[in-house]
Structure formats: structure tokens, C-alpha cells
C-alpha positions in Angstrom: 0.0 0.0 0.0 1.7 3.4 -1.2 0.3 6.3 0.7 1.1 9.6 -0.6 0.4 12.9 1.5 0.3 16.8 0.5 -2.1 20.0 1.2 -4.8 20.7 -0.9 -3.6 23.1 -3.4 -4.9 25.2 -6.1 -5.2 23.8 -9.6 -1.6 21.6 -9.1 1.2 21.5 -11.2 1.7 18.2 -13.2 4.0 16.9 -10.6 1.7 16.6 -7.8 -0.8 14.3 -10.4 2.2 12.0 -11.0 2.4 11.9 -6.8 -1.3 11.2 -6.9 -0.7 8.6 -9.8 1.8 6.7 -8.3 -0.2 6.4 -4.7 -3.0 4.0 -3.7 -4.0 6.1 -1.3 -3.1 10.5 -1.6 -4.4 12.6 1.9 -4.9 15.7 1.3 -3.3 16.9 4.7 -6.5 19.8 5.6 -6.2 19.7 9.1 -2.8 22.0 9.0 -2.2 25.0 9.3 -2.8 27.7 6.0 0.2 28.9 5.0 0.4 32.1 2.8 2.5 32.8 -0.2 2.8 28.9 -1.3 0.7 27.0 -3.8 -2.6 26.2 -1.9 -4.2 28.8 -2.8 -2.7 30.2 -6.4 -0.8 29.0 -9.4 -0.1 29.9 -12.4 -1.3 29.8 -16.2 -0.4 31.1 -19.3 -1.1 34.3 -21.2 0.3 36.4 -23.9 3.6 34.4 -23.5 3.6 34.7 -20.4 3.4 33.1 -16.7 0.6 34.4 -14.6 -0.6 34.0 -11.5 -4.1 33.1 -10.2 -4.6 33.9 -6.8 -7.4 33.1 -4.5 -7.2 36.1 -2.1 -7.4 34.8 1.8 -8.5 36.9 4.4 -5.5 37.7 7.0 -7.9 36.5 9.6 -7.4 33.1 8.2 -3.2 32.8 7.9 -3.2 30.7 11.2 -6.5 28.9 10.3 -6.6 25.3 9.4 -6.7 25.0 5.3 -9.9 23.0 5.9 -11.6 26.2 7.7 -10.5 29.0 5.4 -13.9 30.8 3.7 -12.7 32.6 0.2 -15.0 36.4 1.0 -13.8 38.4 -1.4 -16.1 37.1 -4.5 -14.7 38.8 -7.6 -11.5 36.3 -7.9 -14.1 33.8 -9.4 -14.9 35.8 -12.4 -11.3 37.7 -12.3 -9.7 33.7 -12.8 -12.5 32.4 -15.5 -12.1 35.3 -17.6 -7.9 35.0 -16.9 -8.5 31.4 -18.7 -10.7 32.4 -20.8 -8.2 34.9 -22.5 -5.5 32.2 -22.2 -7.2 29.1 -23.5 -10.8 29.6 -25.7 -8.6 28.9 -28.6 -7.6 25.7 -27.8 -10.3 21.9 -28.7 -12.5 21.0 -25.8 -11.9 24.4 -24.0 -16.0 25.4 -23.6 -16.4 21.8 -21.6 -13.3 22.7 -19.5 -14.3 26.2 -18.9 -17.6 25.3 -18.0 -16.9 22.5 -15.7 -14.2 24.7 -13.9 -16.9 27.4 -13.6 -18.8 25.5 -11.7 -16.8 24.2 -9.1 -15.4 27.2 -8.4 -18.9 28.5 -7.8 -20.2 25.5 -5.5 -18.5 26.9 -2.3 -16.9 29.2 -0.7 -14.4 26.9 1.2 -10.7 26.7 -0.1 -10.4 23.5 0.6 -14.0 22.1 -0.8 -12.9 24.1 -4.0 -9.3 22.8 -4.2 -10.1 18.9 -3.4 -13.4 19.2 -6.2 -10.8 20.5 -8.9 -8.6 17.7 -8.0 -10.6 15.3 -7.9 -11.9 16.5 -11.6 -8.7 17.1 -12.9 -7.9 13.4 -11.7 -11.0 12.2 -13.6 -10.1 13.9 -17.1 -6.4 12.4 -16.7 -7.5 9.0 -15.7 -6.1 8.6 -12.2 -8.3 6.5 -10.0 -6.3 6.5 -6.8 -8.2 6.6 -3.3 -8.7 10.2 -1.4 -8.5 10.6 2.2 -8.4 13.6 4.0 -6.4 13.8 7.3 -9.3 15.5 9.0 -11.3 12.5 9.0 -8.5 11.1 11.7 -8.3 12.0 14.7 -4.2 12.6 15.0 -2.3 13.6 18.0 1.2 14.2 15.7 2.4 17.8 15.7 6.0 17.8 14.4 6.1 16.9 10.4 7.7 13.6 11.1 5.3 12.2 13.5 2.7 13.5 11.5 3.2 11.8 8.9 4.2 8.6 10.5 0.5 8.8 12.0 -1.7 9.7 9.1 0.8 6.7 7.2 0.0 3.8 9.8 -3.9 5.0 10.0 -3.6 4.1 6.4 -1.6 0.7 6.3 0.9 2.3 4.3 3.6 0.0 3.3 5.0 2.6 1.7 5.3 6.3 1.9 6.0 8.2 -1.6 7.1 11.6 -0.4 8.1 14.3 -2.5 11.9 15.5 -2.5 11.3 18.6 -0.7 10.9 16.8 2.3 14.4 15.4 2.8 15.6 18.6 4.6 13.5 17.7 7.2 12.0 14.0 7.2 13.6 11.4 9.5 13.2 8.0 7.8 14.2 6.3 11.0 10.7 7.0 12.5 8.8 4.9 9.8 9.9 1.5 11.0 8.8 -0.9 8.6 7.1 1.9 6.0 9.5 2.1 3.3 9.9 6.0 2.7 10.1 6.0 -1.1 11.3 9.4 -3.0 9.3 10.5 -5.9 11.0 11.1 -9.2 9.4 13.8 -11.7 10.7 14.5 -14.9 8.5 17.3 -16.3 7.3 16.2 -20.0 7.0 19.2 -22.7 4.0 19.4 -24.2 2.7 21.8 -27.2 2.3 25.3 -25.7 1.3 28.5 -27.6 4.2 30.0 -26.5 7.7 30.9 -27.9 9.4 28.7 -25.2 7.7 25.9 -23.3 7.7 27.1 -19.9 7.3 23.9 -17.0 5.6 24.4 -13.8 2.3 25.7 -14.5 -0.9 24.7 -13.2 -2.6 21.6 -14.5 -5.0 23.6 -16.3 -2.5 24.6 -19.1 -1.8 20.3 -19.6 -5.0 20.2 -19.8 -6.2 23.0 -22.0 -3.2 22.6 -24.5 -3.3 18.7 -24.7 -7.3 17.9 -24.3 -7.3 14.8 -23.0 -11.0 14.2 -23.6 -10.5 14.9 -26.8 -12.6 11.5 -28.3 -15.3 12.3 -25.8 -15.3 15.8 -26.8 -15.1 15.0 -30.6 -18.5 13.1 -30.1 
């Protein structure tokens, strides 16, 4: 059993999906802490040529909050970020099904995390990962540093094996696992067909998904 762990995060990059694809089981950890200026609750597109960022725009009342709490108030972003793909995207085969869809998750809550984990989850369905989702909220843990954390949340699970991303080896200590094998996860970013001069890597999901279409035989019918 690989068990695969990480926050709930905006419209991903294509290297969290190949952490979700290569997991049994992925927890999206919502019981932490928000923390500002990282990917959980922005990312970035393309447009014109160049990267952009989409940002969902958190209160300061909620930087200490639990991602799982954190209401989205201010309500233009929704509109701001469907028109931002809009601009970027319209061009491209499929892009009115896409667009639609996205509209309407993003329009089913105001909860950060409800949003992030439905786009997920529906970005998971048009790629064809089927892997189990969990959230860490759902246990009731008693872990507070990262290590014993994630020990936890990995034996609630039955992990065999724990696929963590390569970040983590500043801080993890494999010697806490005991018998879960901590496996590292190797990414090589593909390059895909962009309307752009020069591919540019590490962009949201969204542009994979928009450039490459792959529902493109359910779309052509």
C-alpha cells in the first residue's frame, strides 16, 4: 500500500498528479495550518507568453486557520480567474467543456479546501487517475511535528510505503517509519505543445489540460 500525502492546493502542477498517480492512497493533509505565499491557494497559467498568477485572495484573519476552515469572501477572484482562462485558453479543442466545468466548481463553495479537493478530484477524472482520497481531518491525529505527523496519518492508512516528494528530505527522519519504506518520488517534467515561444514547466494543471485535451474522443463526439 503506497500512501502519498500533501495539502490541498490550487489547480496543481503536473508533478503533484504523477504523486497522486503513483499512490493507492493520496491525503490531502486539511487539518494543518494555511500557509500564505505557497501554492494552496494560487498557481499559475499562461497568457500572452507569459506566466501568470491566479490567486485566490485569503483573508488575514485566516493565515493561522486550518486549510480546511478558510472561507474565500472576497467574490470577484471567481470571475477575475474564469475570464484569466478564458483569455489564455478559448482557442484551444475542448476548451468550452473545460471552462464550463471549472466554472462551476469554483462557484459550488466558498471553502478553499472544498474548491481545491473538487478541482482535484476533476482534474484526476479527465487524466485518468483513479487512486483513493482521504483527508487527514477525517483522523483523529495527535502528531504535531512533520515527522510524527506523517508517520501517523501513514500507519492509520496501512501504508507500506510512503512516496514523499523530494522537498521533504531537509526535514524528514526515515528512522521514525519503522517498517514503512519512505520512497522518493521522481518527476521529470514532459514538454507538451504550448502556444508559447518557449515551453515554460511548472504551471498549473489547467494549461496540460487545455493545451493537450485529454478528452478529446469524448469531446469530438
Amino acid at each position: 500500500m503506497i500512501v502519498a500525502i500533501h495539502q490541498p492546493n490550487y489547480i496543481p502542477w503536473l508533478g503533484y498528479f504523477d504523486k497522486i498517480l503513483k499512490s493507492d492512497v493520496f491525503v490531502f493533509l486539511d487539518h494543518v495550518e494555511f500557509s500564505k505565499n505557497g501554492f494552496i491557494n494560487r498557481n499559475k497559467v499562461v497568457v500572452n507568453n507569459n506566466s501568470t498568477w491566479l490567486t485566490m485572495p485569503v483573508s488575514k484573519k485566516y493565515h493561522k486557520s486550518s486549510i480546511k476552515d478558510i472561507l474565500i469572501e472576497d467574490e470577484r477572484w471567481r470571475q477575475k480567474h474564469f475570464k484569466t482562462l478564458q483569455q489564455a485558453y478559448s482557442s484551444f479543442p475542448g476548451s468550452k467543456i473545460y471552462l464550463e466545468k471549472y466554472r462551476q466548481i469554483i462557484n459550488s463553495s466558498a471553502n478553499l479546501c472544498e474548491i481545491n479537493i473538487s478541482l482535484i478530484v476533476w482534474c484526476c477524472s479527465i487524466l485518468g487517475i483513479d487512486t483513493k482520497f482521504v483527508r487527514s481531518s477525517d483522523f483523529k491525529i495527535s502528531g504535531q511535528a512533520k515527522t510524527d505527523l506523517l508517520v501517523e496519518i501513514n500507519q492509520m492508512c496501512g501504508a507500506s510505503t510512503y512516496l514523499s516528494g523530494q522537498g521533504a528530505a531537509c526535514y524528514l527522519e526515515q528512522s521514525q517509519f519503522g517498517e514503512i519504506e519512505v520512497k522518493w518520488q521522481e518527476f521529470t517534467h514532459p514538454r507538451y505543445k504550448q502556444k508559447t515561444k518557449e515551453f515554460i514547466p511548472n504551471l498549473s494543471v489547467l494549461d496540460f489540460i487545455f493545451s493537450q485535451n485529454p478528452l478529446s474522443v469524448k469531446v469530438e463526439k
